[in-house]
Residue, then its C-alpha position, 0 to 999 in steps of 0.5 A: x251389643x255388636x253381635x245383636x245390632x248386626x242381626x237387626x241389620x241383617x233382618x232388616x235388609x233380608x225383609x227389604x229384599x222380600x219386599x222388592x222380590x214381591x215386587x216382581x212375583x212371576x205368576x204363571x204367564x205374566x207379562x212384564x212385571x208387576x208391583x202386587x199380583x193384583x196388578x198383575x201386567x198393568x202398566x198403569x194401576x189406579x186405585x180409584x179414577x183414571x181422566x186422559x185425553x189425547x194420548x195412550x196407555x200402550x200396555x194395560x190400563x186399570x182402574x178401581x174406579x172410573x174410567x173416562x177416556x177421549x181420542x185415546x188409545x190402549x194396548x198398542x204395544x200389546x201382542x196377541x201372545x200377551x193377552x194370556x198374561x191378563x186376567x180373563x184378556x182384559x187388558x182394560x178394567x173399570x171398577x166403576x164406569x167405563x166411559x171411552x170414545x174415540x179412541x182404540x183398544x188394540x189387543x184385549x178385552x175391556x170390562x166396566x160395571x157400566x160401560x158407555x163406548x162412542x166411536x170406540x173400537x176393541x180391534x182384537x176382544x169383547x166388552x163385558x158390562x156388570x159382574x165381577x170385576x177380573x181385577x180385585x182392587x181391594x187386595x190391590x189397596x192393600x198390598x200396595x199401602x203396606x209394600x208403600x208403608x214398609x218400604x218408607x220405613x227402611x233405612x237409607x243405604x250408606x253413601x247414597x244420595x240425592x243432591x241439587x247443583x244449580x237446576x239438576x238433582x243426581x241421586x247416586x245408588x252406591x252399593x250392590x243390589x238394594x239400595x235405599x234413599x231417603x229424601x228429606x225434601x221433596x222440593x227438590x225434584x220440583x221443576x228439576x232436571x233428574x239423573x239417576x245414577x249407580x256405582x253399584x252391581x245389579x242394583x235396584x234403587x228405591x227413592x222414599x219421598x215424604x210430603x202431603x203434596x209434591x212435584x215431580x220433575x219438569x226439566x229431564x231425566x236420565x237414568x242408569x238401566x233405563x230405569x227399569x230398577x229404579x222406583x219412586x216411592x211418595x208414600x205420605x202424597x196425596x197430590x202430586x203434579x207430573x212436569x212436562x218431561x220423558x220419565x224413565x223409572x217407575x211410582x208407586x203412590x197409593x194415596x196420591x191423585x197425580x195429575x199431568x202437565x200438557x205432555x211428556x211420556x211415562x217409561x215405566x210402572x205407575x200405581x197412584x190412587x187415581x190420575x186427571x189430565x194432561x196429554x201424557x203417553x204411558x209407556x210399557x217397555x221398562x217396567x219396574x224389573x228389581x235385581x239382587x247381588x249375593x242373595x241369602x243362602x237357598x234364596x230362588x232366582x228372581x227368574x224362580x220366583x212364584x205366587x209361593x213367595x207372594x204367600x211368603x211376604x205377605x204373611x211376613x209383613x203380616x206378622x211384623x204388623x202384630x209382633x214389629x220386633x225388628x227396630x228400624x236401624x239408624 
């Protein structure tokens, strides 16, 4: 029974390192990382609308739906040499209406299937209206559910913890590489100071969040490398509500529509089903970047990591849709 219950652990961190290691697939001339290939360089990747005024997306914006932006900016902390890592150079994508002005796309392309710009100006590229769309959103949605879906199903790392004192919640990750952290109540995060924090070598941190209907933070945040491996997963929110506070980590939320407070800034990757209001500034300089100690035997560097590993995954995940012969670990 020993031998048995350990080979289930066993499969069941090495399919969380998969997962994880999907999540920063290096295809040729990525810029950054990204959460699916779809996504591609995109630091900010909503599946359906995307509304923002008075404020910017400093790397690439995305948007399986529409997109609607006023006094607005993208790509300004974009160089000429990034604009390769985009497919085609679109570093802003619409699925549906592209509506923007005033405002400025710095560096890059822009495409919407259709497409109305006042006062809007492409510094460094061209606009496309109608046809193809460079992003495939529909891969997109489903990869994002399954890697939101199957990281949610993973079992919480012994000794890590997210705890509430007075108006501060720390969420310590304890053990090397891997670590996961199953909240039990989402309040928790609600108007609260956050620090995240490691014990820990190399370590990447994932945070599941339950609730329909969540608040995330409002009151501060830290966090051990920047963020930069650390990622949020609201995986059952179909609303939440950002506070008004400097983000430094990353969130996937495919079911959820975020809105903002009248400020703050966003340090990292964030994918949601599609995000309204507030004056909020997307930032791209710590993107969510995974690391591992003592990887499994043969197992590539993160640095060798190719679509091949993708292709892996996916047919991984794919037949443990069909077969799910791995119990999840209590």
């Amino acid at each position: 029974m020993p031998r048995a219950s350990s080979g289930r652990k066993s499969a069941q961190i090495l399919a969380g390192k998969l997962v994880i290691l999907a999540v920063v697939s290096s295809q040729a001339g990525m810029f950054g990382s990204s959460l699916v290939p779809a996504a591609g360089p995109y630091n900010v990747f909503v599946l359906n609308n995307f509304s923002a005024s008075s404020s910017d997306v400093q790397g690439g914006l995305a948007a399986g739906g529409n997109i609607n932006i006023t006094s607005y900016s993208v790509g300004s902390n974009l160089s000429a040499g990034d604009i390769s890592s985009f497919p085609s150079g679109y570093t802003l994508v619409a699925g549906g209406s592209l509506t923007a002005g005033p405002g400025t796309l710095f560096f890059g392309n822009a495409f919407g299937n259709t497409t109305s710009l006042t006062s809007f100006t492409l510094n460094d590229g061209s606009l496309t209206t109608g046809g193809t769309s460079p992003v495939d959103f529909g891969a997109a949605t489903t990869q994002l559910d399954s890697l939101s879906t199957t990281l949610a199903g993973m079992s919480g790392t012994p000794g890590d913890s997210c705890a509430l004192v007075a108006t501060t919640v720390t969420c310590n990750a304890a053990a090397d590489g891997l670590n996961i952290i199953n909240v039990a109540d989402p309040s928790i995060f609600d108007g609260n100071s956050i620090n995240i924090t490691s014990s820990g070598s190399n370590v990447t941190l994932v945070i599941n969040v339950p609730g329909a209907s969540d608040t995330f933070g409002g009151g501060g945040f830290t966090a051990f490398l920047n963020g930069t491996t650390v990622l949020f997963n609201y995986y059952q929110a179909t609303n939440i509500q950002l506070g008004d506070t400097g983000y430094t980590a990353s969130l996937l939320a495919p079911l959820a529509t975020v809105l903002a407070d009248s400020g703050g800034q966003f340090n990292g990757t964030f994918v949601a089903a599609s995000f309204g209001g507030g004056q909020i500034e997307f930032h791209n300089t710590d993107t969510f970047t995974p690391q591992f100690v003592n990887p499994e035997p043969g197992s590539l560097s993160l640095a060798a990591i190719g679509g091949g590993l993708m292709m892996f995954v996916g047919m991984f995940l794919a037949r443990r849709a069909r077969r799910r012969t791995v119990p999840p670990v209590t």
